[in-house]
N, CA, C and O atoms as a MOPAC input file, in Angstrom:
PM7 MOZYME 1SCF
protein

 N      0.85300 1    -1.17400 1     0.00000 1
 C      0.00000 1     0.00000 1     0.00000 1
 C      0.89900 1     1.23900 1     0.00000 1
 O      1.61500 1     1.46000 1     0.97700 1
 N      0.88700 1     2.10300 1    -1.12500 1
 C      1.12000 1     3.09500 1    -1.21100 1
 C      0.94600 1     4.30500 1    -0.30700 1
 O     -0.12600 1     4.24800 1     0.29500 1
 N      1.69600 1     5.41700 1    -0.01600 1
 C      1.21900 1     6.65200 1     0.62600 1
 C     -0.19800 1     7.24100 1     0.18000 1
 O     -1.03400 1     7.75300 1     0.92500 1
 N     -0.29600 1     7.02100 1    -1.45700 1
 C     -1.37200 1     7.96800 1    -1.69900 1
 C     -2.91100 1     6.96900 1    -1.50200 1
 O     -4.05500 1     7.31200 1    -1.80400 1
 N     -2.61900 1     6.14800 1    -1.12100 1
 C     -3.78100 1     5.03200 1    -0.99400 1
 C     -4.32600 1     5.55100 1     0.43900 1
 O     -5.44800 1     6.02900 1     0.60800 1
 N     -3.03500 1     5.32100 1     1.75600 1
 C     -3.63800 1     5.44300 1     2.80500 1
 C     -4.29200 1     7.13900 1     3.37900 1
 O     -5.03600 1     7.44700 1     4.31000 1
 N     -3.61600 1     7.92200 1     2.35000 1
 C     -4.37300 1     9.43000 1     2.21000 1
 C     -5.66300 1     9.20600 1     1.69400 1
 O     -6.57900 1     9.33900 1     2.50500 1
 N     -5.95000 1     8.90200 1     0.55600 1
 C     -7.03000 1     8.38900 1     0.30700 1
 C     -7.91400 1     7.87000 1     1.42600 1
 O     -8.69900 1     8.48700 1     2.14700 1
 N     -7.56000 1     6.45300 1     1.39000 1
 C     -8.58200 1     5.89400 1     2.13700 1
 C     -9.14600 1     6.97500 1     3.82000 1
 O    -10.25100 1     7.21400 1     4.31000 1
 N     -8.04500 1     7.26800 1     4.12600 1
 C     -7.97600 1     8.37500 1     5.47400 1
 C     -9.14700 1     9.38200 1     5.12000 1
 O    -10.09300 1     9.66700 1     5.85400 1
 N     -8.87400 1     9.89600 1     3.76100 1
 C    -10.14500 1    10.79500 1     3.40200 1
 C    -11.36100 1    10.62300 1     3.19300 1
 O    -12.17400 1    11.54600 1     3.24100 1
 N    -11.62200 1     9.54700 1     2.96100 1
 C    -13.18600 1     8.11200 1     2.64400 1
 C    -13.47900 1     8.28800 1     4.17900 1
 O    -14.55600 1     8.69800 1     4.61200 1
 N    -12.79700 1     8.06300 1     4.67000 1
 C    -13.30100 1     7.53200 1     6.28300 1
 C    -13.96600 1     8.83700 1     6.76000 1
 O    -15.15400 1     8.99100 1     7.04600 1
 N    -12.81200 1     9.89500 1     6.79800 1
 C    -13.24900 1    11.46100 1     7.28400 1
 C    -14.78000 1    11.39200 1     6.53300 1
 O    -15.84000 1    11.42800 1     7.15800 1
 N    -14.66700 1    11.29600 1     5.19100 1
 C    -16.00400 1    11.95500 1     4.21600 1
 C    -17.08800 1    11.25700 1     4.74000 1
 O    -18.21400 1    11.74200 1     4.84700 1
 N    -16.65600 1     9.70300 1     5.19500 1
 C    -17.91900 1     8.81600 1     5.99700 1
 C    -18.28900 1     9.76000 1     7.35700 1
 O    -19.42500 1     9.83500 1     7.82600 1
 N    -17.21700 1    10.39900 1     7.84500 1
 C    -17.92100 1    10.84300 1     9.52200 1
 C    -18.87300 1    11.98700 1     9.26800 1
 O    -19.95400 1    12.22600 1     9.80600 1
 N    -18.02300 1    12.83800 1     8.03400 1
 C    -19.44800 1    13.86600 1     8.02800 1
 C    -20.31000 1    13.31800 1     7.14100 1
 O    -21.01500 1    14.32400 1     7.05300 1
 N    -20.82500 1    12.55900 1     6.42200 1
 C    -21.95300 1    11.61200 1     6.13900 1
 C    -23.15600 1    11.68400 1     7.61600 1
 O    -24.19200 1    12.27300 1     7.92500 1
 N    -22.32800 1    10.80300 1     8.11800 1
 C    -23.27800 1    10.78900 1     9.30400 1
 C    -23.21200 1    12.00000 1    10.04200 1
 O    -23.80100 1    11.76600 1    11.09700 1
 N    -22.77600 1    13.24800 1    10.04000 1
 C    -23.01000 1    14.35200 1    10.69700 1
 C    -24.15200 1    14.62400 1     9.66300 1
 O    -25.18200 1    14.96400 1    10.24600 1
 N    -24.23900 1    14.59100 1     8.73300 1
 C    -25.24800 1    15.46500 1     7.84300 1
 C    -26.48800 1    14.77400 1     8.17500 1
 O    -27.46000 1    15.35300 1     8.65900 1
 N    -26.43600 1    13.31500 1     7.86500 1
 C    -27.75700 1    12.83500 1     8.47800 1
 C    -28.12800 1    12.77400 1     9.80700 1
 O    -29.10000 1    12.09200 1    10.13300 1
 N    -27.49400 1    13.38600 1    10.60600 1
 C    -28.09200 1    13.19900 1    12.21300 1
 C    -28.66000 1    14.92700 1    11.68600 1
 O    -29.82600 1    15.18300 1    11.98900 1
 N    -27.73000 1    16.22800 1    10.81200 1
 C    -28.74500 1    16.93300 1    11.06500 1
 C    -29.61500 1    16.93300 1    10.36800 1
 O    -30.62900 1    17.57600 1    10.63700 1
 N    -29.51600 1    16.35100 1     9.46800 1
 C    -31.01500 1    16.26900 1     8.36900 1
 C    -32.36100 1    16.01000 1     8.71700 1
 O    -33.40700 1    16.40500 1     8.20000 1
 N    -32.04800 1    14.93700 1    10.13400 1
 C    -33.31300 1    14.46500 1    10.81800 1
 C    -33.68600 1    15.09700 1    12.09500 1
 O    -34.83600 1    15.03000 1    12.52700 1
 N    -32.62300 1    15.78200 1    12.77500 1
 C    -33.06300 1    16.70300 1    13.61000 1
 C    -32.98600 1    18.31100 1    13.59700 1
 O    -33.12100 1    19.05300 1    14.56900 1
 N    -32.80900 1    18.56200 1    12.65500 1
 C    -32.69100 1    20.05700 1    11.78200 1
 C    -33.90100 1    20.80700 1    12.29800 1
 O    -34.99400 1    20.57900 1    11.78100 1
 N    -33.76700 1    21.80900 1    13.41600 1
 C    -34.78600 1    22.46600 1    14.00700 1
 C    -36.09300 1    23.25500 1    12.56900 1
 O    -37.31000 1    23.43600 1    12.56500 1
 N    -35.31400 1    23.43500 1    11.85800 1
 C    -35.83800 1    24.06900 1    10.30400 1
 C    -35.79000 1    23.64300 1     9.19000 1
 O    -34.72900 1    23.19400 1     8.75700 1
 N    -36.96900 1    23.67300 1     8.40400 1
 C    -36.49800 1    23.39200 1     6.94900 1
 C    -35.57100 1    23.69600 1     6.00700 1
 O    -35.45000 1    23.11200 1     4.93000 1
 N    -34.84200 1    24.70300 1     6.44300 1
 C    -33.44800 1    25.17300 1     6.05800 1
 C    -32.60400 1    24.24400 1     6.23200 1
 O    -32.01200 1    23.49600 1     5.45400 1
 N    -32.60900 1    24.39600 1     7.56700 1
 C    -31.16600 1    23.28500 1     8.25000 1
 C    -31.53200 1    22.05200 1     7.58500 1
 O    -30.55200 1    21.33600 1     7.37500 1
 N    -32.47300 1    21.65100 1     7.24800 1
 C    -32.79700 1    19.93600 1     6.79100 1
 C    -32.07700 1    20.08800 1     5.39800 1
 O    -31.26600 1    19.18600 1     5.19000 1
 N    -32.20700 1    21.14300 1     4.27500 1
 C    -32.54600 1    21.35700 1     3.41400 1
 C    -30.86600 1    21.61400 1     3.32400 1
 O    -30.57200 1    20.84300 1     2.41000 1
 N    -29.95800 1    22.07800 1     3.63300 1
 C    -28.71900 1    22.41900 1     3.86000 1
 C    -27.80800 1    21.57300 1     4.29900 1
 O    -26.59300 1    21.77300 1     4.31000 1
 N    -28.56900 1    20.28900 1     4.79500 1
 C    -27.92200 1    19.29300 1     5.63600 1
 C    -27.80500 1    18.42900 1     4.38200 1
 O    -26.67100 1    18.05000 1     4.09100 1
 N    -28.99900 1    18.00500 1     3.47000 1
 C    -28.78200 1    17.27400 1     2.64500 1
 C    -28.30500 1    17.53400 1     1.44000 1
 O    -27.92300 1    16.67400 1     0.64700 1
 N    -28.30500 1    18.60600 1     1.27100 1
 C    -27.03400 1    19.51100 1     0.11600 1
 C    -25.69200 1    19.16700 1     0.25300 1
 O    -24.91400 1    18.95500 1    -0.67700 1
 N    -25.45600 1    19.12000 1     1.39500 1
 C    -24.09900 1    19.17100 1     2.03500 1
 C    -23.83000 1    17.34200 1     1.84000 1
 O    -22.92100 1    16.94600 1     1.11100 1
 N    -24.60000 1    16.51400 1     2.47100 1
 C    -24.82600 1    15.29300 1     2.71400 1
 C    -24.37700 1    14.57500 1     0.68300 1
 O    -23.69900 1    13.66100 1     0.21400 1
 N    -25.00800 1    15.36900 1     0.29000 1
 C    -25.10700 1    14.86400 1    -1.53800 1
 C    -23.61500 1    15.76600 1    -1.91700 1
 O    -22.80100 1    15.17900 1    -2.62900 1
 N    -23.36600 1    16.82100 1    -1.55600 1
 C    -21.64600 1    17.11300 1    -1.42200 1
 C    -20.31900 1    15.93400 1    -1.33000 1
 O    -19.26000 1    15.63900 1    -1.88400 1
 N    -21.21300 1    15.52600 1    -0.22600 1
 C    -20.45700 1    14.76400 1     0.87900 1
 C    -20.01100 1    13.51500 1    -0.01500 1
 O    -18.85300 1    13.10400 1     0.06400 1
 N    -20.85300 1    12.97500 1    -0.78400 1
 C    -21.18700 1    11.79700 1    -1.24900 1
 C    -20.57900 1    11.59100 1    -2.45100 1
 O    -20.13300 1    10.51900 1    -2.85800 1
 N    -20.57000 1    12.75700 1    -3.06900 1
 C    -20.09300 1    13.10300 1    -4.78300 1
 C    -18.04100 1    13.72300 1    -4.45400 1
 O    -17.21900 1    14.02600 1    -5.31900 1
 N    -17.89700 1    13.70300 1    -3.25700 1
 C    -16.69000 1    14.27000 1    -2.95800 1
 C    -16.20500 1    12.82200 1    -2.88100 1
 O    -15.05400 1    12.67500 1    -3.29100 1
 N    -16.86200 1    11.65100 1    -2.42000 1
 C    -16.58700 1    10.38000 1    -1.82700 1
 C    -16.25200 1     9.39800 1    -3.31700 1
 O    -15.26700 1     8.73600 1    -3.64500 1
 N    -17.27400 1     9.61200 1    -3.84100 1
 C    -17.36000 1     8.89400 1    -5.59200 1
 C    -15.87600 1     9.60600 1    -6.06900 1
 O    -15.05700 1     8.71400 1    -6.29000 1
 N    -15.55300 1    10.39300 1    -6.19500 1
 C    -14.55600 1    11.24800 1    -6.90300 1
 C    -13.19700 1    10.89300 1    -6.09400 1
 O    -12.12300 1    10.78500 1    -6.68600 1
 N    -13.32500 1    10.72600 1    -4.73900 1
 C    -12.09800 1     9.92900 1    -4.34600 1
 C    -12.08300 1     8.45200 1    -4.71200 1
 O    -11.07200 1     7.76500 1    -4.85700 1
 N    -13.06800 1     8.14900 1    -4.81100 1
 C    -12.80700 1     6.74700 1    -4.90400 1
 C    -12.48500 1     6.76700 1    -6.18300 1
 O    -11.44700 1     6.11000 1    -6.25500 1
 N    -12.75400 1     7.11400 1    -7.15200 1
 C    -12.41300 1     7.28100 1    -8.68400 1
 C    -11.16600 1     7.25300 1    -9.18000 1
 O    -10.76700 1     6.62000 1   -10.15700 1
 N    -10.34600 1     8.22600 1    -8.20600 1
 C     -8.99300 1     8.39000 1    -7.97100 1
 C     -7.81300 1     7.12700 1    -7.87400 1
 O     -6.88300 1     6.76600 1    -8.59500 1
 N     -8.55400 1     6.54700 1    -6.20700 1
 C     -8.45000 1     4.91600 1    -5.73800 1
 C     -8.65400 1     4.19200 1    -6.74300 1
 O     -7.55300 1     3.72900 1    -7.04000 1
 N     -9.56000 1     3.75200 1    -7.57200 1
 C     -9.49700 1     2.71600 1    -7.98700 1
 C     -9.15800 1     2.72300 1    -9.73700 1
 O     -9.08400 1     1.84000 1   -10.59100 1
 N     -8.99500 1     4.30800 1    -9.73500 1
 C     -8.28600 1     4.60300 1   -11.21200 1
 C     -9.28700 1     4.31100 1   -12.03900 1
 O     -9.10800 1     3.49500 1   -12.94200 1
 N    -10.32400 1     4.84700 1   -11.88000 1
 C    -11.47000 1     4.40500 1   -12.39000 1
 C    -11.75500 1     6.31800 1   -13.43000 1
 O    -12.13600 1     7.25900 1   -12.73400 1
 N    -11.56900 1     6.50100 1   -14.59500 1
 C    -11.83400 1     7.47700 1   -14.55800 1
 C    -13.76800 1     8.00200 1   -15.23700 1
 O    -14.28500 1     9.10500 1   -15.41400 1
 N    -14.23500 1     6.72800 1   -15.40700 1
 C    -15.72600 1     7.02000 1   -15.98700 1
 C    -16.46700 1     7.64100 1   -14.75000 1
 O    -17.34400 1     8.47700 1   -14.96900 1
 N    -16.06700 1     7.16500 1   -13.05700 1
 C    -16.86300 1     7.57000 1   -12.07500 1
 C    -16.73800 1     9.08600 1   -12.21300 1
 O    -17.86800 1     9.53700 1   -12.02400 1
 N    -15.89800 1    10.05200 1   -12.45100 1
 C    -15.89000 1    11.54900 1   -12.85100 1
 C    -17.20800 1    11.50200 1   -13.28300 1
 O    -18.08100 1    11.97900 1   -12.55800 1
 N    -17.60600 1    10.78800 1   -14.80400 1
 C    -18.38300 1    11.41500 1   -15.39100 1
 C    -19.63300 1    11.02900 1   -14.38600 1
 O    -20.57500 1    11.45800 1   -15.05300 1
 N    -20.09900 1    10.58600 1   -13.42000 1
 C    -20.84600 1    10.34300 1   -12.53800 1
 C    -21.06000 1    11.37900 1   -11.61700 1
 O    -22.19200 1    11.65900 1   -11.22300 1
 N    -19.90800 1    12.04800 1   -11.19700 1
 C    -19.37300 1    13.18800 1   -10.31400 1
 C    -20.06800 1    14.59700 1   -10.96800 1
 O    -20.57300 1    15.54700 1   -10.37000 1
 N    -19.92200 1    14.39900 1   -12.22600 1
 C    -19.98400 1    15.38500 1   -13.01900 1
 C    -21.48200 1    15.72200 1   -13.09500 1
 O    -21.98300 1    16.83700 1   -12.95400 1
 N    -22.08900 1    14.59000 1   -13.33700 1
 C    -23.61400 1    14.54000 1   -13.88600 1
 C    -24.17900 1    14.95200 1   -12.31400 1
 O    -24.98900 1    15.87300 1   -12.20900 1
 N    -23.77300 1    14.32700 1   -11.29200 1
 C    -24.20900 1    14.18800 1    -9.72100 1
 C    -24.42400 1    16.02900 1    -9.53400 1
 O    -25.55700 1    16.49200 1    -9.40100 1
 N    -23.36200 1    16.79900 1    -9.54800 1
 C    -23.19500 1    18.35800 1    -9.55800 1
 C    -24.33900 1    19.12100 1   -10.36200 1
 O    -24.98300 1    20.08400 1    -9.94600 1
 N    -24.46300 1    18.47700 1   -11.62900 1
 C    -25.60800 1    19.51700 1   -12.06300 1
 C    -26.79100 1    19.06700 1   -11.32200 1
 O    -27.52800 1    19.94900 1   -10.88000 1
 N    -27.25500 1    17.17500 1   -11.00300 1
 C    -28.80800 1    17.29600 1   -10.77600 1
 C    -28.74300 1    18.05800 1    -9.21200 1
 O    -29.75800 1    18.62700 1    -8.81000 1
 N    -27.42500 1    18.03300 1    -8.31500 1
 C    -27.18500 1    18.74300 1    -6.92500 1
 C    -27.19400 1    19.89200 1    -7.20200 1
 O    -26.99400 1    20.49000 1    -6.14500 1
 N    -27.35800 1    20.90000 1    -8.35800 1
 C    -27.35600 1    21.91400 1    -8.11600 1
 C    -28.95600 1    22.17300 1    -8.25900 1
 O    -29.58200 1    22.92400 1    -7.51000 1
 N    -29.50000 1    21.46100 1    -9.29800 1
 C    -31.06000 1    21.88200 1    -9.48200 1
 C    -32.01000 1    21.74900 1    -8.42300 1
 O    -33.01500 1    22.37800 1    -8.09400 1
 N    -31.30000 1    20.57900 1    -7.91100 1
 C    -32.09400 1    20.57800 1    -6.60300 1
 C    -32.13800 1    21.45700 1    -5.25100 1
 O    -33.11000 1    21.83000 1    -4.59500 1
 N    -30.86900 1    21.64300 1    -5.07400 1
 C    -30.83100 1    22.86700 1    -4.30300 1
 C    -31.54600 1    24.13700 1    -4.61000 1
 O    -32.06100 1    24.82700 1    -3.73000 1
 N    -31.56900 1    24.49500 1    -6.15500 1
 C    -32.68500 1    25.70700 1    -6.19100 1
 C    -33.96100 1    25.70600 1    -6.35000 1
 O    -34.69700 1    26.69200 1    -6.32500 1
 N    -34.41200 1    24.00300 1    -6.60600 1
 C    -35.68900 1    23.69600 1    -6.36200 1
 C    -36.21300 1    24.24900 1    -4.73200 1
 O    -36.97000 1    25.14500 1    -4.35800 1
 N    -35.14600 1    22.91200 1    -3.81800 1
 C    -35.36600 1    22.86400 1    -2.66500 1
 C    -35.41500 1    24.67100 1    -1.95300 1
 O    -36.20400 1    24.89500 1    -1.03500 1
 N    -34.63000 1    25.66100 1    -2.42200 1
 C    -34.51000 1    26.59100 1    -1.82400 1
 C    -35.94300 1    27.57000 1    -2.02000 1
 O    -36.23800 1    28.44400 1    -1.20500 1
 N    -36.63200 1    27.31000 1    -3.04500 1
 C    -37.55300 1    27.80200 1    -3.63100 1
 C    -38.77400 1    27.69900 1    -2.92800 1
 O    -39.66900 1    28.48900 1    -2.62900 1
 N    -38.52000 1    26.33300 1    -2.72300 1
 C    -39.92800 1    25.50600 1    -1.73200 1
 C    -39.67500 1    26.22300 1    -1.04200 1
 O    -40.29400 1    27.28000 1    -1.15800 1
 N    -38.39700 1    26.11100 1     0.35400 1
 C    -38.30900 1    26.55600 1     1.34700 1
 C    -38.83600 1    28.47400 1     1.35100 1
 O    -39.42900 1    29.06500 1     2.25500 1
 N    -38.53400 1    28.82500 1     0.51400 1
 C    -38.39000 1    30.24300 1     0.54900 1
 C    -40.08600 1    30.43200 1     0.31700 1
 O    -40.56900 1    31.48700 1     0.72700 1
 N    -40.80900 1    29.63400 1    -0.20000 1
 C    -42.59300 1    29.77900 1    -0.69900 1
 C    -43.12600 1    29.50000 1     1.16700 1
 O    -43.87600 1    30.16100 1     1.88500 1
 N    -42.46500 1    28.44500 1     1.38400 1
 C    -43.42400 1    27.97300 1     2.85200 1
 C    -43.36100 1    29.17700 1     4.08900 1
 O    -44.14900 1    29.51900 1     4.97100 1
 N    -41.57700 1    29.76100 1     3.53400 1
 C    -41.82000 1    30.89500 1     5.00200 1
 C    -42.57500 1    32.54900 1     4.72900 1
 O    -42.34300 1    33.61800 1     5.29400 1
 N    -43.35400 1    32.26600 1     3.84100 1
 C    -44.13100 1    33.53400 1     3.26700 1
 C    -45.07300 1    33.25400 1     4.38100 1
 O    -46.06200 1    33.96900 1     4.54700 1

């Protein structure tokens, strides 16, 4: 095992802990914001994780996965922000 493997993998693990930070706040997120911000972050979290692993396993088609993941994460966020922003009228 290489240096850049156990950086890697070191970074998978980190990206797993805030995984589960995002979903503990996603479900206890005092606001629809915070829920809504948690799982933005959470789908961040996830597409940062694919893209290391891509790296790891020298895989370079998972990019184009990464890639596609960013635009539907962005639409959704301005969906989601939209909702949010209609309900606190």
């Amino acid at each position: 095992m290489i240096a850049q493997d156990v950086v890697l993998d070191t970074a998978l693990v980190l990206l797993a802990l805030c995984l589960v930070v995002a979903a503990v706040r996603a479900v206890v997120g005092p606001t629809d914001a915070d829920r809504v911000l948690a799982v933005d972050f959470g789908f961040l979290v996830t597409l940062c994780a694919v893209a290391l692993l891509a790296v790891r396993l020298r895989t370079p088609a998972l990019l184009d996965l990464v890639l596609v993941g960013t635009l539907v994460g962005f639409l959704a966020t301005v969906a989601l922000a939209r909702l949010v922003a209609r309900r606190s009228r």
